[in-house]
C-alpha positions as CSV (number, residue, x, y, z in Angstrom):
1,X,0.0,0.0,0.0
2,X,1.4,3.6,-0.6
3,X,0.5,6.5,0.8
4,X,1.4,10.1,-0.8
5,X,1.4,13.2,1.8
6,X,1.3,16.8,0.1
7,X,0.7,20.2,1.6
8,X,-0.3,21.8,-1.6
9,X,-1.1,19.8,-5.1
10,X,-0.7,16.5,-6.1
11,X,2.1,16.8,-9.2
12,X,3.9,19.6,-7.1
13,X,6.2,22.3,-8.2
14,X,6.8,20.7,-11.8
15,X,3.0,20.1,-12.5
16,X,1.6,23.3,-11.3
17,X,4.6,25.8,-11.2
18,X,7.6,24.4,-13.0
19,X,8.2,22.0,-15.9
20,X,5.1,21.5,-17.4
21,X,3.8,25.0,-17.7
22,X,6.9,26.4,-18.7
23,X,6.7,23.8,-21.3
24,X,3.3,24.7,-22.4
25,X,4.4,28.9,-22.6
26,X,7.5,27.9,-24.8
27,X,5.2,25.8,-26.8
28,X,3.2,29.1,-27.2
29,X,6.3,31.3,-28.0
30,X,7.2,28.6,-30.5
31,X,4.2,29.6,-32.6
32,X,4.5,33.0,-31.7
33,X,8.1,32.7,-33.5
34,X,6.6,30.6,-36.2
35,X,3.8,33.3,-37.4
36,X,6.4,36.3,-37.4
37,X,8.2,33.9,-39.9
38,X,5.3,32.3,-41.4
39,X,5.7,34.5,-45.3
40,X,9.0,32.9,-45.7
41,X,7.2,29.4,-46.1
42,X,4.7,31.4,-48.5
43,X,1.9,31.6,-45.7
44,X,0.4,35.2,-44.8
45,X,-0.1,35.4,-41.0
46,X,-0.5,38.1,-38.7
47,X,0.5,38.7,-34.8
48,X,-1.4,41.6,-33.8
49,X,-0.1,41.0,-30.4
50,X,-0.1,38.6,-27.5
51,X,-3.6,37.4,-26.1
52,X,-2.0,37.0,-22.3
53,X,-5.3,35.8,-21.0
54,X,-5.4,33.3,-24.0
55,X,-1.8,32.5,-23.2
56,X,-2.7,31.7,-20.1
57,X,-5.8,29.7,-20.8
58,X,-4.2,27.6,-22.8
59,X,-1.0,26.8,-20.2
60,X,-3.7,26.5,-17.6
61,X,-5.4,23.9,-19.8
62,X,-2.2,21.7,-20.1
63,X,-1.5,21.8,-16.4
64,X,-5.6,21.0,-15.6
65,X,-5.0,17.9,-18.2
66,X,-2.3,16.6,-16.8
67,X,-3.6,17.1,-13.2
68,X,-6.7,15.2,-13.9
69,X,-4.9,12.3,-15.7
70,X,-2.5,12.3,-12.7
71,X,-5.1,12.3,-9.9
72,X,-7.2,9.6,-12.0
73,X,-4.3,7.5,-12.3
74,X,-3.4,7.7,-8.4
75,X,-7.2,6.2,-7.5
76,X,-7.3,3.7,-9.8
77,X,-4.2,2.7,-8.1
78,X,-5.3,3.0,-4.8
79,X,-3.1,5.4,-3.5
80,X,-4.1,6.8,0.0
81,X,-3.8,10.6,-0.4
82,X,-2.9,13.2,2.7
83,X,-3.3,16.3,3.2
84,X,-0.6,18.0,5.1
85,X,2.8,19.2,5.2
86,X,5.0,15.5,7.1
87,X,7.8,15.8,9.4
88,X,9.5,12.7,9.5
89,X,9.8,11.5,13.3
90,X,11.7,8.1,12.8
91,X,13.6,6.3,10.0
92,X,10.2,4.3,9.4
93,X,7.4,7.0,10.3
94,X,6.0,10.7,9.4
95,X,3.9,12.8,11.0
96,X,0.7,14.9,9.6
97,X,-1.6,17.2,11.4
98,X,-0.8,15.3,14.5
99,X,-1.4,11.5,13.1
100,X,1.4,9.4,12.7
101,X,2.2,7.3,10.1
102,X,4.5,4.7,9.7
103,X,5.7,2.4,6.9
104,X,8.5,-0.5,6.1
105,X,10.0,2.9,3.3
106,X,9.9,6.7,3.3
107,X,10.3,8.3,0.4
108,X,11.4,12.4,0.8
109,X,10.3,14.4,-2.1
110,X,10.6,17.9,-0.4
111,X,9.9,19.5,-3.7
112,X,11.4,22.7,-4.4
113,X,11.2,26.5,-4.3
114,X,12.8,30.2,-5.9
115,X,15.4,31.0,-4.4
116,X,16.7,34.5,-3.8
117,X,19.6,36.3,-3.6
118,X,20.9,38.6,0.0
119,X,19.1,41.7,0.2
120,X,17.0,41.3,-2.8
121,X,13.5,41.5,-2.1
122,X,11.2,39.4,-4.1
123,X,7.7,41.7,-4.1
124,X,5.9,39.7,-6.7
125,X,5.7,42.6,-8.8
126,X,9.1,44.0,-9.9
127,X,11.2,41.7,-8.5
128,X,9.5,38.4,-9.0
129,X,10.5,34.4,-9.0
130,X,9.5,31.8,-11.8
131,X,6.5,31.5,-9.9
132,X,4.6,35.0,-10.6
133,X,6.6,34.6,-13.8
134,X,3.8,31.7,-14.6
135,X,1.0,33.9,-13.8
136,X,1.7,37.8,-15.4
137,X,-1.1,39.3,-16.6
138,X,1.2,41.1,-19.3
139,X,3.7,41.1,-21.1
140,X,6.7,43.2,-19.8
141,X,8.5,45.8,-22.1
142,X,11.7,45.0,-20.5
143,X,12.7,42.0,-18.6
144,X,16.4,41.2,-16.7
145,X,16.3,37.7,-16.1
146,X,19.0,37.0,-13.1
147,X,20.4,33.4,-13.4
148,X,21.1,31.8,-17.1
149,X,20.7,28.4,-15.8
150,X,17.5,26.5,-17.5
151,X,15.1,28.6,-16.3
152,X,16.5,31.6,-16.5
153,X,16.9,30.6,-20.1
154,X,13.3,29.2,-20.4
155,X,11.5,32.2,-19.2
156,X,13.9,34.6,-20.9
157,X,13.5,33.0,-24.5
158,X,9.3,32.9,-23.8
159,X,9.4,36.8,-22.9
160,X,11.6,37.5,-26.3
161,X,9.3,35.7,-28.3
162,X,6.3,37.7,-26.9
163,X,8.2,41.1,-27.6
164,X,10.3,41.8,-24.7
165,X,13.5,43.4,-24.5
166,X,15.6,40.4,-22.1
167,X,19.0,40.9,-20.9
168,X,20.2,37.7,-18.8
169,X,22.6,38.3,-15.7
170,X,25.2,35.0,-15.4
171,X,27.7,35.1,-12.9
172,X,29.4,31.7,-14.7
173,X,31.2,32.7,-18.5
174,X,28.0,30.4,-20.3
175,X,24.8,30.2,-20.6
176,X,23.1,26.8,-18.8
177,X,26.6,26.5,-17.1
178,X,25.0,23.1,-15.6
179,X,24.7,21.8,-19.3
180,X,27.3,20.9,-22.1
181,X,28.6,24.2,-23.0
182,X,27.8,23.4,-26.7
183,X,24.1,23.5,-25.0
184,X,24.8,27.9,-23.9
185,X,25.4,28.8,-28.0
Protein backbone atom coordinates (compact mmCIF):
# COMPACT_ATOMS: atom_id res chain seq x y z
CA UNK A 1 0.00 0.00 0.00
CA UNK A 2 1.35 3.59 -0.65
CA UNK A 3 0.49 6.54 0.83
CA UNK A 4 1.43 10.09 -0.79
CA UNK A 5 1.42 13.18 1.78
CA UNK A 6 1.26 16.76 0.08
CA UNK A 7 0.72 20.19 1.56
CA UNK A 8 -0.30 21.76 -1.56
CA UNK A 9 -1.14 19.76 -5.06
CA UNK A 10 -0.67 16.54 -6.11
CA UNK A 11 2.10 16.82 -9.15
CA UNK A 12 3.92 19.57 -7.09
CA UNK A 13 6.23 22.28 -8.24
CA UNK A 14 6.81 20.71 -11.76
CA UNK A 15 3.02 20.10 -12.46
CA UNK A 16 1.59 23.29 -11.28
CA UNK A 17 4.64 25.85 -11.16
CA UNK A 18 7.64 24.41 -13.03
CA UNK A 19 8.19 22.05 -15.93
CA UNK A 20 5.05 21.49 -17.41
CA UNK A 21 3.79 25.01 -17.66
CA UNK A 22 6.92 26.42 -18.70
CA UNK A 23 6.70 23.81 -21.26
CA UNK A 24 3.26 24.73 -22.44
CA UNK A 25 4.40 28.87 -22.58
CA UNK A 26 7.52 27.95 -24.82
CA UNK A 27 5.18 25.78 -26.81
CA UNK A 28 3.20 29.12 -27.16
CA UNK A 29 6.30 31.31 -27.99
CA UNK A 30 7.20 28.64 -30.50
CA UNK A 31 4.18 29.64 -32.61
CA UNK A 32 4.49 32.98 -31.70
CA UNK A 33 8.11 32.75 -33.54
CA UNK A 34 6.60 30.63 -36.23
CA UNK A 35 3.83 33.30 -37.41
CA UNK A 36 6.40 36.31 -37.35
CA UNK A 37 8.22 33.90 -39.88
CA UNK A 38 5.27 32.28 -41.43
CA UNK A 39 5.75 34.46 -45.32
CA UNK A 40 8.98 32.88 -45.72
CA UNK A 41 7.17 29.38 -46.08
CA UNK A 42 4.72 31.39 -48.48
CA UNK A 43 1.95 31.58 -45.75
CA UNK A 44 0.41 35.17 -44.83
CA UNK A 45 -0.14 35.44 -40.96
CA UNK A 46 -0.48 38.11 -38.69
CA UNK A 47 0.55 38.68 -34.83
CA UNK A 48 -1.35 41.62 -33.76
CA UNK A 49 -0.10 40.95 -30.45
CA UNK A 50 -0.14 38.56 -27.48
CA UNK A 51 -3.59 37.45 -26.08
CA UNK A 52 -2.04 37.04 -22.35
CA UNK A 53 -5.26 35.83 -21.02
CA UNK A 54 -5.36 33.32 -24.00
CA UNK A 55 -1.85 32.48 -23.23
CA UNK A 56 -2.73 31.70 -20.08
CA UNK A 57 -5.80 29.66 -20.80
CA UNK A 58 -4.18 27.58 -22.82
CA UNK A 59 -0.99 26.82 -20.23
CA UNK A 60 -3.72 26.54 -17.56
CA UNK A 61 -5.38 23.93 -19.82
CA UNK A 62 -2.24 21.66 -20.10
CA UNK A 63 -1.54 21.83 -16.42
CA UNK A 64 -5.60 21.03 -15.59
CA UNK A 65 -5.03 17.89 -18.24
CA UNK A 66 -2.25 16.60 -16.80
CA UNK A 67 -3.64 17.09 -13.18
CA UNK A 68 -6.71 15.22 -13.91
CA UNK A 69 -4.92 12.31 -15.70
CA UNK A 70 -2.54 12.28 -12.72
CA UNK A 71 -5.08 12.31 -9.90
CA UNK A 72 -7.23 9.56 -12.02
CA UNK A 73 -4.25 7.50 -12.26
CA UNK A 74 -3.44 7.71 -8.36
CA UNK A 75 -7.24 6.23 -7.49
CA UNK A 76 -7.35 3.67 -9.85
CA UNK A 77 -4.17 2.65 -8.06
CA UNK A 78 -5.32 3.02 -4.85
CA UNK A 79 -3.15 5.40 -3.51
CA UNK A 80 -4.06 6.83 -0.04
CA UNK A 81 -3.81 10.65 -0.38
CA UNK A 82 -2.94 13.15 2.67
CA UNK A 83 -3.29 16.29 3.15
CA UNK A 84 -0.61 18.02 5.14
CA UNK A 85 2.80 19.15 5.15
CA UNK A 86 5.01 15.54 7.12
CA UNK A 87 7.78 15.85 9.36
CA UNK A 88 9.47 12.72 9.54
CA UNK A 89 9.77 11.51 13.33
CA UNK A 90 11.74 8.10 12.80
CA UNK A 91 13.64 6.28 9.95
CA UNK A 92 10.16 4.34 9.36
CA UNK A 93 7.38 6.98 10.34
CA UNK A 94 5.97 10.65 9.43
CA UNK A 95 3.85 12.75 11.05
CA UNK A 96 0.75 14.86 9.60
CA UNK A 97 -1.65 17.18 11.35
CA UNK A 98 -0.76 15.32 14.47
CA UNK A 99 -1.39 11.53 13.14
CA UNK A 100 1.38 9.41 12.74
CA UNK A 101 2.25 7.30 10.11
CA UNK A 102 4.47 4.70 9.70
CA UNK A 103 5.68 2.41 6.93
CA UNK A 104 8.54 -0.46 6.09
CA UNK A 105 9.97 2.93 3.31
CA UNK A 106 9.94 6.70 3.33
CA UNK A 107 10.34 8.27 0.43
CA UNK A 108 11.43 12.40 0.80
CA UNK A 109 10.33 14.39 -2.07
CA UNK A 110 10.59 17.88 -0.38
CA UNK A 111 9.91 19.54 -3.65
CA UNK A 112 11.35 22.72 -4.40
CA UNK A 113 11.19 26.54 -4.26
CA UNK A 114 12.75 30.20 -5.90
CA UNK A 115 15.41 31.04 -4.44
CA UNK A 116 16.72 34.52 -3.77
CA UNK A 117 19.59 36.33 -3.65
CA UNK A 118 20.89 38.60 -0.01
CA UNK A 119 19.08 41.69 0.21
CA UNK A 120 16.99 41.35 -2.80
CA UNK A 121 13.48 41.45 -2.06
CA UNK A 122 11.16 39.43 -4.13
CA UNK A 123 7.74 41.68 -4.06
CA UNK A 124 5.90 39.74 -6.71
CA UNK A 125 5.65 42.63 -8.81
CA UNK A 126 9.07 44.00 -9.92
CA UNK A 127 11.16 41.69 -8.51
CA UNK A 128 9.49 38.39 -8.99
CA UNK A 129 10.52 34.44 -8.96
CA UNK A 130 9.49 31.77 -11.78
CA UNK A 131 6.47 31.46 -9.91
CA UNK A 132 4.61 35.00 -10.59
CA UNK A 133 6.61 34.55 -13.84
CA UNK A 134 3.76 31.67 -14.62
CA UNK A 135 1.01 33.87 -13.85
CA UNK A 136 1.73 37.82 -15.42
CA UNK A 137 -1.13 39.26 -16.57
CA UNK A 138 1.17 41.07 -19.33
CA UNK A 139 3.68 41.14 -21.09
CA UNK A 140 6.74 43.16 -19.76
CA UNK A 141 8.45 45.80 -22.11
CA UNK A 142 11.69 45.05 -20.51
CA UNK A 143 12.66 42.03 -18.64
CA UNK A 144 16.39 41.22 -16.66
CA UNK A 145 16.29 37.68 -16.09
CA UNK A 146 19.03 36.98 -13.07
CA UNK A 147 20.38 33.44 -13.39
CA UNK A 148 21.05 31.83 -17.13
CA UNK A 149 20.66 28.40 -15.84
CA UNK A 150 17.50 26.47 -17.47
CA UNK A 151 15.11 28.57 -16.27
CA UNK A 152 16.54 31.64 -16.46
CA UNK A 153 16.92 30.61 -20.11
CA UNK A 154 13.33 29.15 -20.41
CA UNK A 155 11.54 32.21 -19.24
CA UNK A 156 13.92 34.63 -20.93
CA UNK A 157 13.50 33.01 -24.51
CA UNK A 158 9.34 32.90 -23.75
CA UNK A 159 9.35 36.84 -22.95
CA UNK A 160 11.61 37.47 -26.26
CA UNK A 161 9.29 35.69 -28.30
CA UNK A 162 6.31 37.66 -26.94
CA UNK A 163 8.19 41.06 -27.64
CA UNK A 164 10.32 41.80 -24.73
CA UNK A 165 13.45 43.45 -24.54
CA UNK A 166 15.64 40.38 -22.11
CA UNK A 167 19.00 40.93 -20.88
CA UNK A 168 20.24 37.75 -18.81
CA UNK A 169 22.60 38.27 -15.65
CA UNK A 170 25.21 35.04 -15.43
CA UNK A 171 27.68 35.07 -12.91
CA UNK A 172 29.36 31.66 -14.66
CA UNK A 173 31.19 32.68 -18.54
CA UNK A 174 28.02 30.43 -20.32
CA UNK A 175 24.84 30.22 -20.55
CA UNK A 176 23.07 26.78 -18.78
CA UNK A 177 26.58 26.47 -17.07
CA UNK A 178 25.00 23.05 -15.60
CA UNK A 179 24.66 21.78 -19.28
CA UNK A 180 27.28 20.85 -22.09
CA UNK A 181 28.64 24.20 -23.02
CA UNK A 182 27.85 23.38 -26.68
CA UNK A 183 24.09 23.50 -25.04
CA UNK A 184 24.77 27.88 -23.90
CA UNK A 185 25.45 28.78 -27.98
Amino acid sequence: SVALIEKDKIGGTCLHYGCIPTKALLHAAEVADLTRESDQFGITASLDGIDVAGVNKYKDGVVSRAYKGLTGLIKTRKIVTIEGEGKLVAPNAVEVNGTRYEARTVVLASGSYAKSLPGLELDGERVISSYEALTLERIPESVVVLGGGVIGVEFASVWRSFGSEVTIVEALPHLVPAEDEACSK
